[in-house]
C-alpha positions in Angstrom: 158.6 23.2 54.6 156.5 24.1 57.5 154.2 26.7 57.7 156.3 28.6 60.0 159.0 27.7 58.3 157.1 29.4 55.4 156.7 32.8 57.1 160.1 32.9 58.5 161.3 32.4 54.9 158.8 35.3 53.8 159.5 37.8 56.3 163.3 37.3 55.7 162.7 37.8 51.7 160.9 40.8 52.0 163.8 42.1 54.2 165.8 41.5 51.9 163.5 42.5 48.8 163.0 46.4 50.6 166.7 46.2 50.6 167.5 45.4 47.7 164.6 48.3 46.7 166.5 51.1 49.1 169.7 49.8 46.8 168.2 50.3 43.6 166.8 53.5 44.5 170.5 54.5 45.6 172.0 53.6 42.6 169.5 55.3 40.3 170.3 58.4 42.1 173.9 57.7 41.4 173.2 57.1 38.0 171.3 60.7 37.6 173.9 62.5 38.6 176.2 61.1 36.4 174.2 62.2 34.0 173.3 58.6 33.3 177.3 57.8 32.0 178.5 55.0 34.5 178.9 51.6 33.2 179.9 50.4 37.0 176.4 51.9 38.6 174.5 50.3 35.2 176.0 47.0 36.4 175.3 47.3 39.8 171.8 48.4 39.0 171.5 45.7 36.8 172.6 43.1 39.3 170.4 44.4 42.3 167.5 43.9 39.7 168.5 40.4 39.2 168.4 39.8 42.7 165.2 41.4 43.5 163.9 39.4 40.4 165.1 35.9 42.5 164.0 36.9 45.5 160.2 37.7 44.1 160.4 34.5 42.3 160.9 32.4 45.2 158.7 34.4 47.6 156.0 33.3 44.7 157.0 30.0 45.2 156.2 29.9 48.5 152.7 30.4 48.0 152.3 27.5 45.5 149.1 26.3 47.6 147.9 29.8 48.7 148.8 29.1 51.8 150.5 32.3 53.0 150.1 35.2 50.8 
């Protein structure tokens, strides 16, 4: 992959990565004022953090050599 190949990649993860944060930070919300008794919002929560987790993973990756970050 190119270099600017590279930073389109990385600007388009951490797009995606804020979000994914502005989701999370819905659904915690949610989740408060159910008084934290919502199996569907835990599940949701639970699979925006999985996301997030992929895409920090693979924005790491595309570092390997230093070369953008």
């Amino acid at each position: 992959m190119s270099e600017d190949d590279k930073g389109k990649r990385f600007l388009e993860l951490i797009d995606e990565q804020n979000n994914l944060q502005w989701d999370i930070i819905e659904q915690l919300t949610f989740l408060i004022n159910a008084k934290w008794d919502s199996s569907e919002i835990q599940n949701k929560l639970e699979s925006l953090v999985e996301k997030h987790s992929t895409i920090t993973k693979e924005l790491n990756s595309l570092d390997v050599d230093n070369s953008i970050l």
